[in-house]
FIVEXNU-932742 format. One line per 10 residues: number of its first residue (from 1); their letters; for each residue x, y, z of N, C-alpha, C. Coordinates in steps of 0.05 Angstrom, whole numbers, plus 5000, padded with zeros to 4 digits. Layout:
BEGIN
NUM	a	X:Y:Z:X:Y:Z:X:Y:Z  ...
This chain:
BEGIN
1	xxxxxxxxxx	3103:7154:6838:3119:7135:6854:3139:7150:6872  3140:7144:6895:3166:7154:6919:3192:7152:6906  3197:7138:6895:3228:7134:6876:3233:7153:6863  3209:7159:6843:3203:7174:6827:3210:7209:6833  3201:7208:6857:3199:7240:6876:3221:7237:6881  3229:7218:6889:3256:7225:6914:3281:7224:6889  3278:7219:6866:3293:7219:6847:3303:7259:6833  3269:7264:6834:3269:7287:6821:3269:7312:6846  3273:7298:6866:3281:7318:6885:3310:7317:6894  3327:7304:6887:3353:7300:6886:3363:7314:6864
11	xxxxxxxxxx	3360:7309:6842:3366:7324:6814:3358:7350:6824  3334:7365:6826:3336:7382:6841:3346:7399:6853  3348:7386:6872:3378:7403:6898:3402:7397:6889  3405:7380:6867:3436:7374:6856:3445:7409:6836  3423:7412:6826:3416:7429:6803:3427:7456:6816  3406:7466:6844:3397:7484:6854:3438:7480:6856  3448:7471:6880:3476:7468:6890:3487:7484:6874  3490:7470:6845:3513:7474:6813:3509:7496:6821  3474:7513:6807:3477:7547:6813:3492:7558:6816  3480:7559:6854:3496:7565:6876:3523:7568:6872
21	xxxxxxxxxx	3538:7547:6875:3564:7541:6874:3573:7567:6850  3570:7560:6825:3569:7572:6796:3572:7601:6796  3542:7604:6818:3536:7643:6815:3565:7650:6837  3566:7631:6858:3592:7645:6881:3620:7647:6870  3628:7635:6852:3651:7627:6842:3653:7661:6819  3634:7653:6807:3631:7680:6778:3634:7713:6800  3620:7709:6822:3615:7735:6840:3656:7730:6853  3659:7715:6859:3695:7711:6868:3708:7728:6848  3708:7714:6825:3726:7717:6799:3729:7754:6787  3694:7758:6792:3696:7787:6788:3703:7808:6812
31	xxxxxxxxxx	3705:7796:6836:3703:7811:6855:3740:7815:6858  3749:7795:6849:3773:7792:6847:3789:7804:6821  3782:7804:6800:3785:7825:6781:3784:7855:6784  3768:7859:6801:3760:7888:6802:3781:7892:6829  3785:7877:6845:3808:7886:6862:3833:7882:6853  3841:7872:6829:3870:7871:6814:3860:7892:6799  3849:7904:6785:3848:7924:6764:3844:7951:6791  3844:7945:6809:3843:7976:6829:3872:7976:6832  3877:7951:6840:3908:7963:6852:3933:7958:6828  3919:7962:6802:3935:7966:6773:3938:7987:6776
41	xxxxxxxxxx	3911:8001:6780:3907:8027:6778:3923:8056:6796  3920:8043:6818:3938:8050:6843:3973:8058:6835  3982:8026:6818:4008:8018:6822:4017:8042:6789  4000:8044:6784:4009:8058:6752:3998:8091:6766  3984:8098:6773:3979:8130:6781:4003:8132:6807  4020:8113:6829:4034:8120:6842:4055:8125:6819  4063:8095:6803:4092:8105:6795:4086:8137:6776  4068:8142:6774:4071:8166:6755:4070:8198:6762  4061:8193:6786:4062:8222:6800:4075:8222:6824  4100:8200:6816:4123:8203:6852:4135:8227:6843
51	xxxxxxxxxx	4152:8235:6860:4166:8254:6859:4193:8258:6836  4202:8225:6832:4220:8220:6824:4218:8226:6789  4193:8211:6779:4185:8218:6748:4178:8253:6751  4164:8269:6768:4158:8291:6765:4186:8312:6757  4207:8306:6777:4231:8313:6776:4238:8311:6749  4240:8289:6745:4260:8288:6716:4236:8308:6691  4219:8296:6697:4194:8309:6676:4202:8341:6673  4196:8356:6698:4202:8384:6699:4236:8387:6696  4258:8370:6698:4285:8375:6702:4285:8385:6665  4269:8360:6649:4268:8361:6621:4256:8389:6614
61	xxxxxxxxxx	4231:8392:6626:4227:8420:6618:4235:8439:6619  4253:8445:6641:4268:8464:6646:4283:8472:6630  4307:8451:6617:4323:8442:6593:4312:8458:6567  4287:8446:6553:4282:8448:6537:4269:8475:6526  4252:8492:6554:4246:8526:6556:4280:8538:6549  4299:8532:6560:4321:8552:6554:4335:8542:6526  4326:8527:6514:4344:8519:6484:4314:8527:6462  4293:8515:6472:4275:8523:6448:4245:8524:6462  4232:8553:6470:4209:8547:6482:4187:8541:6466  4176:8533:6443:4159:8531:6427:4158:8492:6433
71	xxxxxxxxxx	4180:8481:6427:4190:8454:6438:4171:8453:6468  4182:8470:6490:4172:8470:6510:4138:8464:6511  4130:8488:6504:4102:8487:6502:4085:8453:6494  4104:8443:6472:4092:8423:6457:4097:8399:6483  4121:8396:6492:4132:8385:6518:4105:8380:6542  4094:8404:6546:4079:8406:6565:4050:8399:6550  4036:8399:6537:4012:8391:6524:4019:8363:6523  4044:8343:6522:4041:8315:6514:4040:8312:6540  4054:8320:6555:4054:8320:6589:4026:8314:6603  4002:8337:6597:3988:8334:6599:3962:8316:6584
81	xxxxxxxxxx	3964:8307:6568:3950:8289:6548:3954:8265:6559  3981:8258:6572:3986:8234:6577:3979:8237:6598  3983:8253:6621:3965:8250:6653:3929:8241:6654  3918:8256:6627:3890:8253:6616:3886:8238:6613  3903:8219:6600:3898:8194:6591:3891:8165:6608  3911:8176:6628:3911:8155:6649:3885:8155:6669  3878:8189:6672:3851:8188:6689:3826:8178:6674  3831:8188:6643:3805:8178:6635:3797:8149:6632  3826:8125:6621:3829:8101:6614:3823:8090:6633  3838:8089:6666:3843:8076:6683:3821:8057:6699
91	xxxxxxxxxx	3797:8077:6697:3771:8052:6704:3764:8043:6682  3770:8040:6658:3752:8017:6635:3769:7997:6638  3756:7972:6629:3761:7950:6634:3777:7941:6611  3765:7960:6581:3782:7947:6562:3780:7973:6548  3798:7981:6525:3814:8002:6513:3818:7990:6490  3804:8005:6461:3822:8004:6429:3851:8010:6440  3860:8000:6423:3889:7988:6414:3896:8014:6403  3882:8032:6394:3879:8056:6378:3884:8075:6408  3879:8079:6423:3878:8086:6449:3904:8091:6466  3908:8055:6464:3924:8049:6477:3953:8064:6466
101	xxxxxxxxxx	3952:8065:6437:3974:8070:6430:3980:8110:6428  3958:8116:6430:3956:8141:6431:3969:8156:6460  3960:8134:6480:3980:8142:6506:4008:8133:6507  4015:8118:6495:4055:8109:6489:4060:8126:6477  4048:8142:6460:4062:8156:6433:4071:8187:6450  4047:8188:6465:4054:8214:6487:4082:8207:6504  4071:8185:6519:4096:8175:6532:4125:8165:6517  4117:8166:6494:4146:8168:6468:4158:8180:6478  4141:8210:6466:4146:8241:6458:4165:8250:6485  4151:8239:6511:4161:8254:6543:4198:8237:6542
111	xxxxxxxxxx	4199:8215:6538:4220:8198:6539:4247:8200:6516  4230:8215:6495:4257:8213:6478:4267:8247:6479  4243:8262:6493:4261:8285:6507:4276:8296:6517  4282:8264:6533:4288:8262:6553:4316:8236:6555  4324:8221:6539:4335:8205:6524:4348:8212:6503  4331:8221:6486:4349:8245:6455:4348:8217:6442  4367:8210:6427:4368:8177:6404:4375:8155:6424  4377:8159:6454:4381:8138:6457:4360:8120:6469  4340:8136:6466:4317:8112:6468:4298:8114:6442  4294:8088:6427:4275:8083:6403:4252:8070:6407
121	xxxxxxxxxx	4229:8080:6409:4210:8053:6404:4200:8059:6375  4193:8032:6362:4183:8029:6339:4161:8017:6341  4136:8030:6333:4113:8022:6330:4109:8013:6300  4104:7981:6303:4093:7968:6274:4067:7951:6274  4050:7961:6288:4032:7952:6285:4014:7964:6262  4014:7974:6254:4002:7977:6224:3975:7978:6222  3956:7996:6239:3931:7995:6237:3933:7976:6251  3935:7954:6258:3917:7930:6275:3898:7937:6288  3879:7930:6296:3863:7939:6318:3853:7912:6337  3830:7921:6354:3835:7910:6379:3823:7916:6405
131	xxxxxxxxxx	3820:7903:6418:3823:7913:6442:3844:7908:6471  3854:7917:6488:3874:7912:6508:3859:7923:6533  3875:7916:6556:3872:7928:6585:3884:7954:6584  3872:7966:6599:3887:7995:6589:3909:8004:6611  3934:8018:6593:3952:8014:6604:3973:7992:6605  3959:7975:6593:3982:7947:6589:4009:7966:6577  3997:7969:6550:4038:7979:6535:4038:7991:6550  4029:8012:6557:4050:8033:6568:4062:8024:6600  4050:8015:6607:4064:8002:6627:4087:7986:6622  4092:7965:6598:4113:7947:6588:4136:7967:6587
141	xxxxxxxxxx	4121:7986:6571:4144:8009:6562:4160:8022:6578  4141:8032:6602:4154:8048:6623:4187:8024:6644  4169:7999:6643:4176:7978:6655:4210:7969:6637  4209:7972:6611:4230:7971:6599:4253:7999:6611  4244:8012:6613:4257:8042:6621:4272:8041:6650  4257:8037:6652:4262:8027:6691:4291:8011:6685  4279:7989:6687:4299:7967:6688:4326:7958:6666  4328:7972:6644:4356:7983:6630:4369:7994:6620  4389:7991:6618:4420:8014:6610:4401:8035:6589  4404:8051:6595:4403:8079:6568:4421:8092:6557
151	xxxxxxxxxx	4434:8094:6541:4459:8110:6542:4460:8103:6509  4490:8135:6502:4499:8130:6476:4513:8097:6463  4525:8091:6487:4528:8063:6482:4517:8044:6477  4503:8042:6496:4473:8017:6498:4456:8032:6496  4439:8049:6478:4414:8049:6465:4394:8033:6472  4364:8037:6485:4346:8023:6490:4327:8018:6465  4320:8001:6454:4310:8005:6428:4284:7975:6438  4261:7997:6432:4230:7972:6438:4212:7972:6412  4201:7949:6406:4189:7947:6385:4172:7933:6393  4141:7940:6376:4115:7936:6389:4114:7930:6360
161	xxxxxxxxxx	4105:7902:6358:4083:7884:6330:4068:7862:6343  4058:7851:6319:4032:7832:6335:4044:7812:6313  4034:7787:6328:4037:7762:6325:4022:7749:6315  4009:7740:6289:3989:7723:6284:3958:7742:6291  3963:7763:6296:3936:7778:6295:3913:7767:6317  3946:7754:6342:3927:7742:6366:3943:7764:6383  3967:7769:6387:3978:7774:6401:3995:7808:6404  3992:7825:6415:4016:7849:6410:4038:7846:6424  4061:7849:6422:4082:7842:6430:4105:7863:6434  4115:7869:6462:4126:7884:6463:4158:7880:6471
171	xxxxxxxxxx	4173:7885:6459:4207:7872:6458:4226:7898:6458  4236:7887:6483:4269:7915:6476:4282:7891:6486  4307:7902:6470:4337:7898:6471:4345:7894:6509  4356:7874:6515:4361:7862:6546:4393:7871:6557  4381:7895:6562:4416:7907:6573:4416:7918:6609  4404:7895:6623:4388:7911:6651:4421:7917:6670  4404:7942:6684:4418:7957:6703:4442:7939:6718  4464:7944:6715:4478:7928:6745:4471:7929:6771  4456:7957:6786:4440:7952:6807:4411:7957:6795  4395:7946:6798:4373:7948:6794:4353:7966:6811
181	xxxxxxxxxx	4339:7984:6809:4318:7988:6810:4296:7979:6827  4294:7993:6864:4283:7979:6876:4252:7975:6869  4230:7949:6856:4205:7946:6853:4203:7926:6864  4170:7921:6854:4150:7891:6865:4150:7881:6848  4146:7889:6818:4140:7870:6801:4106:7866:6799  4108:7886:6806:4071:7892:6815:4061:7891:6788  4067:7915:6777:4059:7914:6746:4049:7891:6724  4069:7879:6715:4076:7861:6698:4057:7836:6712  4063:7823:6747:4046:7810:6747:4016:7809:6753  4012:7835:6755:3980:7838:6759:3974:7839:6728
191	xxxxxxxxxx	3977:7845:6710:3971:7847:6676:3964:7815:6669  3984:7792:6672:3982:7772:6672:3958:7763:6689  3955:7766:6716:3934:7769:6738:3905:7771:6725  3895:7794:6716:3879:7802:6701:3863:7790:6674  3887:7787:6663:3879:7774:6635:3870:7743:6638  3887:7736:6664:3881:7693:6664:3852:7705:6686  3841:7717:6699:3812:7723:6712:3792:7728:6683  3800:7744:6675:3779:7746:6655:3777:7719:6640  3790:7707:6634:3786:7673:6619:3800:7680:6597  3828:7706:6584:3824:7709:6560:3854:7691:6557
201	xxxxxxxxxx	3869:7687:6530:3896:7679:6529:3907:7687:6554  3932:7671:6559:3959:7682:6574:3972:7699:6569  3974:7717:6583:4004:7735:6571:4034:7728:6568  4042:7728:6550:4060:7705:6543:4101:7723:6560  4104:7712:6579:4128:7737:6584:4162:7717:6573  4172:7722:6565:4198:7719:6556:4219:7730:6554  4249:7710:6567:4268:7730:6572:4296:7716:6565  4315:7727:6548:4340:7712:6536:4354:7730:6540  4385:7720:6533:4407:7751:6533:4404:7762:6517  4382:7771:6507:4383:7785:6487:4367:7812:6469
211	xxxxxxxxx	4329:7796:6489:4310:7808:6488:4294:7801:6516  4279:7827:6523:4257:7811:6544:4243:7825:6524  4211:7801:6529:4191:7800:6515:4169:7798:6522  4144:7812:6522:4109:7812:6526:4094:7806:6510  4078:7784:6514:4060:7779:6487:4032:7787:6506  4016:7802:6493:3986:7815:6507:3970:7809:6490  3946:7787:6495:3929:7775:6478:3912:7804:6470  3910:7809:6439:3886:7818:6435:3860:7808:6441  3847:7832:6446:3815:7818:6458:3798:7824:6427
């Protein structure tokens, strides 16, 4: 019957459309992912080899060759572990948690060299495992650094636990700069960026007088 045809030729091209539509949208989403995860990539290899982190990096080394060169040596192997880290991580899409934390711990080591007690992070995650975007903590971390007070007085103190074994969560103490720190905010919102493209949780961001806070869905 003509009804019949012109029925199942409608369904049809209704069908074929969805596809279409379906495959262009999925080809957007990733095409668009992969251009937020370039210019993550970009925004974390500039802040790390400006001039300004190099300076202090070698200002620390300098320091630490004339009081204890064995210190030194160790200085420069985390130095480099952590530059490694970033070239090798920076194109995967996703990173153990095991990983991840293996590049903060470097980036600890470079910061409390450089800090002495007055910067703490405490890692309590406890074995958890996982997977993350790579570079997330350490980016939170660096991002905590940036933006407040350090000192014998105000102490920067960050603590990394997970939440319900959905979430890792990264929290320091809220003591920010009186001038701040010229950025974009590039960071923080391309992480968020990223994570709502892939379809996974929100990254949950939170801020009181008292703590700012990152929640980064485990994958």
């Amino acid at each position: 019957r003509w009804w019949f045809i012109a029925i199942c030729l409608l369904a049809a091209g209704w069908l074929l459309y969805g596809y279409i539509h379906a495959r262009e949208k999925r080809f957007h989403r990733e095409a668009t992912l992969r251009r937020e995860s370039v210019m993550s990539q970009f925004a974390t290899l500039k802040s790390q080899i400006n001039p300004h982190f190099l300076f202090n990096s070698f200002n620390t080394l300098i320091t630490i060759i004339e009081e204890n060169p064995k210190i030194a040596v160790e200085y420069v192997e985390h130095l480099s572990d952590f530059y490694r880290s970033i070239l090798v991580y920076r194109e995967k899409d996703l990173i153990s948690l095991s990983e991840e934390l293996e590049m903060v711990r470097n980036f600890d080591f470079l910061l409390k060299k450089r800090y002495e007690n007055n910067f703490r992070l405490n890692d309590r995650l406890n074995g958890q495992t996982g997977r993350v975007m790579p570079l997330a903590l350490q980016m939170l971390v660096e991002n905590a650094v940036k933006h407040n007070i350090i000192s014998g007085a105000k102490p920067l103190t960050i603590d990394i636990f997970t939440e319900n074994n959905e979430y890792v969560v990264v929290r320091n103490n809220n003591q920010r700069k009186i001038k701040p720190e010229p950025g974009t905010h590039f960071g923080l919102q391309s992480l968020v960026n990223r994570y709502a493209l892939m379809g996974a949780p929100p990254v949950i961001v939170e801020e009181t007088p008292e703590f700012f806070t990152v929640k980064v869905p485990i994958l």
